[in-house]
C-alpha positions as CSV (number, residue, x, y, z in Angstrom):
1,X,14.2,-11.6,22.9
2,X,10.8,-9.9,21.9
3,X,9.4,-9.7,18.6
4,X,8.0,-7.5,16.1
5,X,4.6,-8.3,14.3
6,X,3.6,-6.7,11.3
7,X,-0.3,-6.8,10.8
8,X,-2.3,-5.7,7.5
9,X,-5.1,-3.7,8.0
10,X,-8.2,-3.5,5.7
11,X,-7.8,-1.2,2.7
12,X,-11.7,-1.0,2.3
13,X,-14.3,-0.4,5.1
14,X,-16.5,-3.2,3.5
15,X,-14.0,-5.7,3.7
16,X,-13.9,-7.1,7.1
17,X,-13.6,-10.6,6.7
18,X,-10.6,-10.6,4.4
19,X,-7.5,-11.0,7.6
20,X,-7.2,-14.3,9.1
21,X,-9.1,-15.1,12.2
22,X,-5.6,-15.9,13.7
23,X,-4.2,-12.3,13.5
24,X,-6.9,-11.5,16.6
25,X,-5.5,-14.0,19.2
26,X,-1.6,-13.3,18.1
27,X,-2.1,-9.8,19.2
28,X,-3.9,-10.1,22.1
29,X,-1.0,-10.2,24.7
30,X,0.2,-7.2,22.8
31,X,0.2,-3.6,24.4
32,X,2.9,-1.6,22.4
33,X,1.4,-0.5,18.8
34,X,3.6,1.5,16.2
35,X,0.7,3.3,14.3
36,X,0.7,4.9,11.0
37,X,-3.2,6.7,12.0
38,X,-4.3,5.5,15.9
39,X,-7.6,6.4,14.9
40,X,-7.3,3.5,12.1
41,X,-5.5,1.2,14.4
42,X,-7.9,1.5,17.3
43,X,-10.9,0.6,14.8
44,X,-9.1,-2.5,13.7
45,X,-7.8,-3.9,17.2
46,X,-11.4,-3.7,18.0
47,X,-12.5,-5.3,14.9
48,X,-10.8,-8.3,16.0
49,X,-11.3,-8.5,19.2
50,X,-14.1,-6.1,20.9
51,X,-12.7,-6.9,24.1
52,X,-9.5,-5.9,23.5
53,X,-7.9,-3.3,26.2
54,X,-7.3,0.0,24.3
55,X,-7.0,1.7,27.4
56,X,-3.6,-0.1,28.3
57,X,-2.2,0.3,25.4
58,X,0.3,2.7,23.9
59,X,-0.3,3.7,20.5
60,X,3.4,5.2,18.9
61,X,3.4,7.6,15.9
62,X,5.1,6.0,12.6
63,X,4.0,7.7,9.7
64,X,5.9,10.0,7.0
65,X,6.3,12.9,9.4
66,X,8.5,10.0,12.0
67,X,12.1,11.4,11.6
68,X,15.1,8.7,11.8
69,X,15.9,10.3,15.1
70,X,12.8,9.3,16.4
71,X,12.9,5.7,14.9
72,X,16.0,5.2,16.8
73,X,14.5,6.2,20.1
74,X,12.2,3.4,19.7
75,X,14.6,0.7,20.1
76,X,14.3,0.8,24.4
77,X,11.1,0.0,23.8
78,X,11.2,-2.5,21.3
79,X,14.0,-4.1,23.3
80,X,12.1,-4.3,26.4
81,X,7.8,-5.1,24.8
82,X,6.7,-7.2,22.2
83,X,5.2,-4.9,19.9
84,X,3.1,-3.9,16.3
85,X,3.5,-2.0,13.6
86,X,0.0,-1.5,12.0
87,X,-0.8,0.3,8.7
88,X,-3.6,2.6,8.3
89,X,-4.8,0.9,5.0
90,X,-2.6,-2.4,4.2
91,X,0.2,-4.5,4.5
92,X,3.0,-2.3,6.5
93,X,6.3,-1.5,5.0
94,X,4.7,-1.7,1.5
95,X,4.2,1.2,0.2
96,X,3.5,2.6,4.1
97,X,5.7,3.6,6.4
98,X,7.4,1.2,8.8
99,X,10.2,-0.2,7.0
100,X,13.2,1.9,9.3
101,X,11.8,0.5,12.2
102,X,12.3,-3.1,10.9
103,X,15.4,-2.7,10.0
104,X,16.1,-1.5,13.3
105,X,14.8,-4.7,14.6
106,X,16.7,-7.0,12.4
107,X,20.0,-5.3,13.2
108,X,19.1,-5.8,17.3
109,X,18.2,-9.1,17.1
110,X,14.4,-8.8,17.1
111,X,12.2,-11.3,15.8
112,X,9.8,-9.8,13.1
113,X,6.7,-11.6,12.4
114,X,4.8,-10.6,9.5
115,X,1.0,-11.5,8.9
116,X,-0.8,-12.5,6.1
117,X,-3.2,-9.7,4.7
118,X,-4.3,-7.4,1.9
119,X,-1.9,-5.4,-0.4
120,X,-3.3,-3.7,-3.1
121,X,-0.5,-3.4,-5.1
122,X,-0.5,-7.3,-5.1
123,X,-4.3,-7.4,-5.7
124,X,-3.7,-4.8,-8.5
125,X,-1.1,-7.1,-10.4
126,X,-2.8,-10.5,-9.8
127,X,-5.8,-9.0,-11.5
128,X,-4.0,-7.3,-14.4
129,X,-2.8,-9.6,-16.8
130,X,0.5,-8.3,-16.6
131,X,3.9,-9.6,-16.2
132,X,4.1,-10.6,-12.4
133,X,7.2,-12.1,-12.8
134,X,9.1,-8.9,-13.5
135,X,7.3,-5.6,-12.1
136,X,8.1,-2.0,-10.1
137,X,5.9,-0.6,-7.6
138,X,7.0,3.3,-8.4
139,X,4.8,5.0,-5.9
140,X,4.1,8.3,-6.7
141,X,4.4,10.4,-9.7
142,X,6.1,14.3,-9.9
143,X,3.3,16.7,-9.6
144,X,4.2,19.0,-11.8
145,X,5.1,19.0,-15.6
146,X,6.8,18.9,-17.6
147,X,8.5,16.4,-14.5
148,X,5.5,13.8,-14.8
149,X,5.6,13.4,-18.5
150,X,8.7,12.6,-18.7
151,X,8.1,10.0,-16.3
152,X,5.3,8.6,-17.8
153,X,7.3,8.3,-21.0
154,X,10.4,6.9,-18.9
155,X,7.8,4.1,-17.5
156,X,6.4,3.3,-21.2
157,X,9.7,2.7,-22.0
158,X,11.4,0.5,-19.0
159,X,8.0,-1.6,-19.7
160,X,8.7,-2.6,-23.3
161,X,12.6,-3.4,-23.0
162,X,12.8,-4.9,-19.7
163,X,9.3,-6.7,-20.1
164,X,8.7,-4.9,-16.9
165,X,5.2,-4.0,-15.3
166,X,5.0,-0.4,-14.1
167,X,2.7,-0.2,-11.4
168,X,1.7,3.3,-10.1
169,X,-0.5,5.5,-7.9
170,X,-1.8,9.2,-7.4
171,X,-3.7,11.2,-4.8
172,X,-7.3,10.2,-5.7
173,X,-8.6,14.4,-6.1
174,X,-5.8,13.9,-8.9
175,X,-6.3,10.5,-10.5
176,X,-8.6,12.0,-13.0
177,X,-5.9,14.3,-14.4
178,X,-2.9,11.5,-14.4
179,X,-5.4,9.8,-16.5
180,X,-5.9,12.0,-18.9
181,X,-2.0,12.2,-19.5
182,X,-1.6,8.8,-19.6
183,X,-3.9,8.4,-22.4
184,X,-2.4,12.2,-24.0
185,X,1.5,10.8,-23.3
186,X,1.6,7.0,-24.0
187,X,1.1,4.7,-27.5
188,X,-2.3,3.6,-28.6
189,X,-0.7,0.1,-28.5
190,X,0.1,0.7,-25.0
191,X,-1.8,-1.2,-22.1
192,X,-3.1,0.3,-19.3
193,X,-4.7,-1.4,-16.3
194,X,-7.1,0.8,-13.9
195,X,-7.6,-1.0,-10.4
196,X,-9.6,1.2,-8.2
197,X,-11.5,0.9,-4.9
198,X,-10.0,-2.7,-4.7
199,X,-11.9,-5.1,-2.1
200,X,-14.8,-2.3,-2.0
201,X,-18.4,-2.1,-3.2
202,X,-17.7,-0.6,-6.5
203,X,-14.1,-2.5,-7.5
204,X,-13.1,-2.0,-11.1
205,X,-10.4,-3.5,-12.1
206,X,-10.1,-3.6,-15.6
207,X,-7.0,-4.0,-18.8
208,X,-7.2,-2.2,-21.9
209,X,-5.3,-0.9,-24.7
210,X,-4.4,3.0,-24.6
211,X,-6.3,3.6,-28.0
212,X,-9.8,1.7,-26.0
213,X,-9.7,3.8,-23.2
214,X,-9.7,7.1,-25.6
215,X,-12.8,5.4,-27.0
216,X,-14.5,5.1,-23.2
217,X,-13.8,7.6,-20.6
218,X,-13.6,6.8,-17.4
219,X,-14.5,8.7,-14.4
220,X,-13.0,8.1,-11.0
221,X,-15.2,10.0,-8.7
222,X,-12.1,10.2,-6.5
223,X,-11.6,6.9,-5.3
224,X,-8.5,5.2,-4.7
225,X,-7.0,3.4,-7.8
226,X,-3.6,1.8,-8.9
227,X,-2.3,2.2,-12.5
228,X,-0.4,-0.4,-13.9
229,X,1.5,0.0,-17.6
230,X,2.5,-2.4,-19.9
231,X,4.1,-1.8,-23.2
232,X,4.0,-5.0,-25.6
């Protein structure tokens, strides 16, 4: 039967050296990629290998705008080609798309494979001081009000009684604003951990009570960041 890899791709453009040396010769036989961004998947097939064939390869959409129908009429071709799914930014499958398609494999008898890489929800936690023994990854938060308040509040609240970690993430034009609510919405007693451009020249990752964070603003010069709440 063939088999499905999963490989990370970098979540920062400085930080090259952080997927195993293996990944590169697992993949090389390969010639069937599911790709979130081609563009993206291209620059890291190269990356590993500068040699590598990118003209015999076929590069398959799989991103948000990849309807169920069209995951299903991937299955000839998983059936028939090893094969990839690669991330634009990431492990795929968390918090990317990719997971349908695995499923799909797993119900047809396909061998998935995943590879060790970065994830920066896991980076995020490690580095929080938070609970990491019981914590939700909530992806992204209503737009519009009064929708995201009340989720904020909701969040604060499943932290304190189930001892949960509420990890988080916006649009970077708009983490400046979810701040700002965060610090409006939640307790001073509240803590909040900021990671942001993790793995890249300027990481900050850094914990801090509600009430401190009033007393230094932060600015985000739209880069990407998690949030991660705890209520103690």
């Amino acid at each position: 039967m063939s088999k499905l890899y999963l490989v990370p791709n970098t979540i920062s453009d400085t930080d090259k050296n952080v997927l195993p040396a293996y990944i590169g010769s697992e993949i090389t036989p390969l010639r069937v990629f599911f790709v979130e961004e081609p563009k993206s998947a291209r620059r890291l097939l190269k990356s590993l290998d500068p040699q590598f064939p990118l003209s015999d390869c076929r590069f398959l959409d799989l991103n948000e705008h990849t309807s169920a129908k069209d995951v299903q009429g991937y299955l000839p071709i998983l059936k028939e080609n090893d094969a990839a799914i690669i991330s634009e930014a990431g492990c795929p499958c968390v918090a990317d798309p990719g997971a349908d398609l695995v499923f799909l494999a797993h119900q047809n008898q396909i061998e998935v494979i995943p590879f060790v890489g970065p994830s920066s929800i896991i980076l995020a936690l490690m580095a929080s001081g938070f609970s990491g023994q019981n914590f939700a990854f909530n992806g992204y938060l209503p737009k519009d009000q009064p929708e995201r308040t009340q989720r904020i509040r909701s969040l604060e609240d499943r932290s304190f009684k189930m001892k949960q970690t509420q990890i988080f993430m916006e649009t970077p034009y708009r983490n400046q604003s979810l701040l700002e609510e965060i610090l409006t919405v939640c307790q001073e007693r509240t803590y909040l951990c900021i990671a942001c451009e993790i793995t890249g020249p300027h990481q900050m990752i850094k914990t801090m009570s509600i009430n401190a964070w009033k007393k230094k603003p932060f600015k985000f010069n739209k880069n990407p960041a998690l949030f991660l709440l705890q209520k103690i």
